[in-house]
N, C-alpha and C positions, 0 to 999 in steps of 0.2 A: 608828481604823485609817486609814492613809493612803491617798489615792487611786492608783493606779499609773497611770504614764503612759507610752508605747512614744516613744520618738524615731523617725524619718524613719529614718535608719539603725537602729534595731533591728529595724522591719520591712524592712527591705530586706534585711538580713545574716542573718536569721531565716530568712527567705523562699529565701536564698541555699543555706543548709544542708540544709535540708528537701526543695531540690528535688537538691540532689547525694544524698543519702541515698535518693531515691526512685528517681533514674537507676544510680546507681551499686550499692544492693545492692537496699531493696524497699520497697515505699508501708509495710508496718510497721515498718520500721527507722524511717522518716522518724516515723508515727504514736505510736512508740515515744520518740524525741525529745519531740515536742509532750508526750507524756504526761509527761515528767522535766520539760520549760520550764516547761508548769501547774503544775504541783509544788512546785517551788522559787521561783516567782513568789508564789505562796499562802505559802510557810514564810515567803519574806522580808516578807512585806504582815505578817505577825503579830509577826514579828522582827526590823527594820529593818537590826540590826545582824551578822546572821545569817553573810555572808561579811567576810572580812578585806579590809584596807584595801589597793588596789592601789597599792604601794608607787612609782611610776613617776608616777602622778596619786592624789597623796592624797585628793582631793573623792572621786574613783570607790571603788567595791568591785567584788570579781572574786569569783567564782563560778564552781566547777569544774561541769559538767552533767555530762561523763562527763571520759574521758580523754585525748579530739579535742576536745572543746569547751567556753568559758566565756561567761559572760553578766557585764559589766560594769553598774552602776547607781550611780545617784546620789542621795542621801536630801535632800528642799528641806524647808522649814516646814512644806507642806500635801501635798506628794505624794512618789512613791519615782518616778524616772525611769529607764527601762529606758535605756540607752545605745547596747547595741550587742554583738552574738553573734561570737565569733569561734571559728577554728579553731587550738588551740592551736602545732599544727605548722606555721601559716603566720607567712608576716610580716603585722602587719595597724596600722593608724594609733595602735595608744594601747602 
């Protein structure tokens, strides 16, 4: 099983979500998030290849969380690298 490892930006865009989710509707919406991110962090650690290949940067894979949000990663030799969380309906760098 590979090691997971969070980028600088996936904790900061993680961090980004969680805290609009807790202003904007309530600390269990936000709680409720973490619970799906754990989740699917764990499916992919056992299943590397678990999301499809995000077609715009082939290295990456994309991962739907719900239907506001994706979780992009990258699979290396020895670990799976979290990338970076976005909000579907925004513009965002990748």
């Amino acid at each position: 099983m590979k090691k997971i490892i969070w980028s600088d930006l996936a904790f900061l865009s993680f961090s980004d979500i969680a805290n609009y989710l807790t202003k904007t509707y309530s600390i269990d919406e936000a709680i409720r998030f973490d619970e799906k991110v754990e989740q699917l962090i764990d499916q992919i650690q056992n299943f590397e290849k678990l999301c499809p290949i995000y077609k715009p940067r082939p290295v990456l894979r994309k991962c739907s969380i719900n239907k506001h949000s994706s979780l992009l990663y990258r699979i290396d030799s020895n670990t799976i690298q979290i990338i970076s969380f976005f909000d579907n309906r925004g513009i965002h760098p990748f």
